[in-house]
N, C-alpha and C positions, 0 to 999 in steps of 0.2 A: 296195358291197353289204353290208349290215347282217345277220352271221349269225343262225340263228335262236337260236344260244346267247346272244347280246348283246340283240337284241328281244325273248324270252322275257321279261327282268326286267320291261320295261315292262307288265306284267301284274301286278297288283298280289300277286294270290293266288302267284304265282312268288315274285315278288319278298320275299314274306314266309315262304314256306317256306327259300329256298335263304339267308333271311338269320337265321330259327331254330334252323336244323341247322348251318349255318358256323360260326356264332359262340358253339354251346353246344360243341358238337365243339373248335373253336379255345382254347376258356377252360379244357377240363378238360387237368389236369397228365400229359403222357406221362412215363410214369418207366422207367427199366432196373434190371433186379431180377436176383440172382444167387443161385443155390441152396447153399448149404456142402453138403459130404459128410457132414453130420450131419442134413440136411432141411432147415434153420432159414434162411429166406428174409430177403436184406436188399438195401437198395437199393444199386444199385450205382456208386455215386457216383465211384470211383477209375475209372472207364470215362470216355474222354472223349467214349463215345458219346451218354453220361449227358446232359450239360449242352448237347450239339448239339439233342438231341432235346428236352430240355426248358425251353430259354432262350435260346438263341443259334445256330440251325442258320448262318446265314452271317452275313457283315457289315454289311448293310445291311437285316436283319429281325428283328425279334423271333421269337418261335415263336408268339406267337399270330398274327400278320400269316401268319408262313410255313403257318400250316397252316390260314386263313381264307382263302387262295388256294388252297390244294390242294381245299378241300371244295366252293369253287366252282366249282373244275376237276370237279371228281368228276361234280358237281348237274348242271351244263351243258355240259360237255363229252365226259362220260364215262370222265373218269381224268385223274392230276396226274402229273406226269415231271419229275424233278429230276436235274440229275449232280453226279456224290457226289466233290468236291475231293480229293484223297488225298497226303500225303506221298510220298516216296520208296521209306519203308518202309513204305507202305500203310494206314497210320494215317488214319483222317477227320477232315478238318478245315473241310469245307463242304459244306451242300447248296443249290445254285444252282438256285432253280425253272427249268422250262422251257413255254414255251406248248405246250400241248400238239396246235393246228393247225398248229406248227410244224416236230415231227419225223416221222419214217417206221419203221415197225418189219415187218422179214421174220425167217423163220426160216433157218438156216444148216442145213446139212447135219449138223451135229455137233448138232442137237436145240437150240442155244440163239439168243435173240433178238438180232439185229445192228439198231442205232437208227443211223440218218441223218437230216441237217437241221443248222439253224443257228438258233440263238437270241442274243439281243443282250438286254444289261442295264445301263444307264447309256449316257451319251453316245457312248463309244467302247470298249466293253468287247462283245466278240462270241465266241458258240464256235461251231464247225463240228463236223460229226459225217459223218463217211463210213463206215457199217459198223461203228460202232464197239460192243465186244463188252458183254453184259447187264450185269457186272460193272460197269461205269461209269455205272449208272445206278440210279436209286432212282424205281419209280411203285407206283401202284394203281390198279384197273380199276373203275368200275360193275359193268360187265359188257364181255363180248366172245360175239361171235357166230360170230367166226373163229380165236379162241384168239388173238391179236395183238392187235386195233385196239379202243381203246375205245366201248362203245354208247352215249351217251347217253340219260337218262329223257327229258330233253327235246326230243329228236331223232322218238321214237317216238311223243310226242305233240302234235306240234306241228301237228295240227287242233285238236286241243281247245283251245292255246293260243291258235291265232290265234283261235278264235270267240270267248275271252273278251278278249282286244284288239281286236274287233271291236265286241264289246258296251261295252265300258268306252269307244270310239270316238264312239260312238251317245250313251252317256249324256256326256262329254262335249260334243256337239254341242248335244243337248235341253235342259241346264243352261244351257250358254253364252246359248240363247236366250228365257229365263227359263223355262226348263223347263213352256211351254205350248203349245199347239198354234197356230198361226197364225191369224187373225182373217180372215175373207172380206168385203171391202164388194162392196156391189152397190149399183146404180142403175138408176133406172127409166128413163130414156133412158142414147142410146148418148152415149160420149164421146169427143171428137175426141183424137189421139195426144198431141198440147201439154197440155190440162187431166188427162192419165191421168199424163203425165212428172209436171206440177208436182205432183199429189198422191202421186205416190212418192216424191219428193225431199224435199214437206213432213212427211211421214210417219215417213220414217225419219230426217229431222234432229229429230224429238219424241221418238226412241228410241232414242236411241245416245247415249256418252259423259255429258256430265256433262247434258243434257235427258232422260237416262231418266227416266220417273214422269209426263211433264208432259204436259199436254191436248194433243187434237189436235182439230183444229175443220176440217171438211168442209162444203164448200156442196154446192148440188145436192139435199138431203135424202137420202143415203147408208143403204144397210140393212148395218148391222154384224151380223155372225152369227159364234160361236166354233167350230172345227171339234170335237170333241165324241171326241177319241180320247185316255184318259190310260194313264201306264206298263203301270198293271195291265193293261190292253185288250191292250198290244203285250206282256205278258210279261216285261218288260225286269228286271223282279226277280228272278223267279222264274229269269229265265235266268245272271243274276250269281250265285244263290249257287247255283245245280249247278256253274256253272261252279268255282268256290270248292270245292265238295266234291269235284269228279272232279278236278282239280288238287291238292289235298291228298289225295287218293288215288295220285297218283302217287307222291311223296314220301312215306309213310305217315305224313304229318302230321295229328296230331288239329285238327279244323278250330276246335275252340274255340281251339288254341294260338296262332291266328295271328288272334283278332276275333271269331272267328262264335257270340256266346254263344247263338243260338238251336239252337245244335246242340250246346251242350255235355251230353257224357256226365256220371252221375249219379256221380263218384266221391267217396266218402265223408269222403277227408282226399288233401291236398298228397300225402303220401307215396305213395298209390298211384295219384292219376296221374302222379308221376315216375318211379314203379317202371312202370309200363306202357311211357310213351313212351321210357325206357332199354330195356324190353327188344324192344317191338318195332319200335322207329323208327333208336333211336341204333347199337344193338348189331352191329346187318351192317356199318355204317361201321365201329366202332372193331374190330371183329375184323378188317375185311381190313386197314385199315392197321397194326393191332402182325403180322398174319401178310406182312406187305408189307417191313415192317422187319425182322421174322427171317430172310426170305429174302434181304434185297438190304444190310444192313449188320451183321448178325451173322454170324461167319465160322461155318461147319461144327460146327470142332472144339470150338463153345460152345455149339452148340445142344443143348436140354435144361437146360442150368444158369444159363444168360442169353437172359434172354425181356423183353420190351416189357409195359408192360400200362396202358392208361392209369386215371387214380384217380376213380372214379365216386362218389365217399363224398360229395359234396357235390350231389349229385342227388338221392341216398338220404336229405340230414339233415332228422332229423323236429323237431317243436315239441319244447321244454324236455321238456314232464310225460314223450312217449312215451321223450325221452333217457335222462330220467332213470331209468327203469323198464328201459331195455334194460344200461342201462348198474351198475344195481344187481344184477338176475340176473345179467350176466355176474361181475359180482366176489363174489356168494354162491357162485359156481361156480369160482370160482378162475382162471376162463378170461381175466379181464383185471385189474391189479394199478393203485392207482388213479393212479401216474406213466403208465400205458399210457392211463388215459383221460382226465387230461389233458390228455395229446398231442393226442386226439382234438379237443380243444373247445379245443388252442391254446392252452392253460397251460403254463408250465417248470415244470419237477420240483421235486418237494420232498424233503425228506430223510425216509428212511423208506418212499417212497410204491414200492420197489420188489419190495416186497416182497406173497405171494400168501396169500388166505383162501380159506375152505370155511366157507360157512355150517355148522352142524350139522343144519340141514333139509334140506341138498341134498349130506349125505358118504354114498357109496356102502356098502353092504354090507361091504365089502371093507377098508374103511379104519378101522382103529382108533381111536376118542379120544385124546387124547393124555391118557394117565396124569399123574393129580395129583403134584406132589414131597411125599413125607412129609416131615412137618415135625420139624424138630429138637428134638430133648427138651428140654426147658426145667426150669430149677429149680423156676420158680414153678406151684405147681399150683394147679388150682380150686375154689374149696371146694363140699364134697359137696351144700349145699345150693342153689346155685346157680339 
């Protein structure tokens, strides 16, 4: 039996959402960052939670594979479960996804979650879970209804789904059969059972495989009449793209992102509808998983100065002119020094470039010019009439 989280894709409008949001989700950089007791944030690269999270979570994944499964766990299942490998001394050194129809989660008397179940990865490689305590384990929820068990989106709407696999069913069939209504012959006498066979048999060996297109020739004087019913009469358009809209209504995916340019919104430039769909499409995702990884593999006594955050700067980057423009105010401002922006556009440093300006249009109140040096007396003077 074919769960509805597996058939769902077979919908094409699914299929395009949950491979929009996977794979934009999957491609952005999760990085671990650590605060100094001065303020002054840097990534936290001597972490080896660092490089789990962001290149190599186990042996046999990359990070963007690892976390292009977890988002389709999310999409379709309603939450991804991994158990977090750990040294002796507790150190992380693997995250092994987990199906996630395949474990059980209850609450303990002590307030925290006990996971059972058994998962397998490779030919002969299996783990079992009996009770085994939150700590060894690393998820994130869509949502929960019971505080424990994952809800999936696609669970809650799987009418809506199946009438668009329904429809896309239909249009299939009516294509298949050159996407026309069926032809009716009639005759002015009755015909005996043999002459109705052989004209079925000739009829449709004129219409199939490689005699599609080719005449058919009927005795008897035959009255051909076409049945007179097209898409638009059955709605079958009309009913793909709602279906299209209230399915990317699920996923709050803008329905232009995924084909439908008769539905695209009017946004002015690239940047703002990337700045849109970051903040109300991607943003519920990337905040429960960095608040998913604060919880389940940052220890306690670091929370606050080591936090997860993944790097959205490439969602946000505009055309050259508006770069350049953002990127010249910030350095009249002193706010970015030009080895920092750079960085930004992927250049190595230069010598000199680490150094900070203040335009003189934009130095506060507050701040002095910087006094000319007088200049050294000189022998030679100017003559008077210069």
């Amino acid at each position: 039996m074919i769960s509805i989280a597996s058939s769902a894709l077979y919908a094409t409008a699914v299929f395009s959402c949950v491979n929009l949001l996977s794979s934009v989700i999957a491609s952005l950089p999760l990085k671990l960052y650590r605060t100094e007791s001065d303020g002054d944030v840097f990534e936290a690269q001597a972490n080896p939670l660092y490089w789990i999270l962001s290149y190599m979570p186990n042996k046999f994944q990359t990070a963007y594979e690892y976390w292009l499964y977890n988002m389709e766990c999310i999409l379709l299942r309603g939450g991804f479960i991994s158990w977090v490998n750990r040294s002796a001394n507790g150190k992380i050194l693997q995250l092994i996804p987990l199906h996630p129809d395949t474990v059980t989660r209850e609450l303990s008397p002590t307030g925290k979650i006990l996971v059972s179940g058994i998962a397998q990865w490779g030919p002969n490689s299996y783990l079992q879970f009996d009770k085994s305590p939150q700590e060894n384990f690393f998820w994130a929820n869509y949502r929960t209804l019971d505080g424990l068990n994952p809800a999936s989106p696609v669970k809650y709407a799987a009418e809506s789904i199946s009438l668009a696999l329904t429809a896309e069913e239909h249009g299939a069939r009516t294509f298949q059969n050159d996407a026309v209504p069926p032809l009716v012959v009639t005759y002015e006498d009755k015909l005996d059972p043999e002459t109705l066979r052989n004209l079925k048999e000739m009829w449709m060996a004129a219409s199939t495989g490689s005699n599609y297109g080719m005449p058919r020739f009927l005795d008897k004087k035959p009255h051909l009449e076409r049945l007179k019913m097209s898409n638009e009469d059955a709605q079958y358009f009309e009913t793909r793209r709602f279906q299209k809209e209230d399915i990317c209504g699920i996923f709050r995916v803008p329905p232009s992102m995924i084909g439908d340019t008769q539905r695209a919104q009017g946004w002015s430039t690239l940047e703002q509808k990337n700045s849109d769909f970051l903040t109300y499409t991607l943003s519920p995702y990337l905040t429960n998983i960095e608040q998913a990884v604060q919880r389940s593999l940052i220890p306690e006594s670091e929370w606050g100065r080591v936090y997860p955050d993944f790097d959205t700067k490439a969602l946000m980057r505009a055309d050259i002119a508006s770069r350049t423009t953002y990127y010249n105010t910030m350095s009249d401002k002193g706010a970015l020094n030009p080895n920092e922006i750079r960085a930004l556009e992927g250049l190595n440093k230069r010598p000199g470039g680490d150094k900070y300006t203040i335009s003189a249009n934009t130095r506060s109140e507050n701040e002095e010019p910087k006094k000319a040096t007088p200049k050294e007396d000189s022998d030679d003077e100017l003559p008077e009439n210069i």
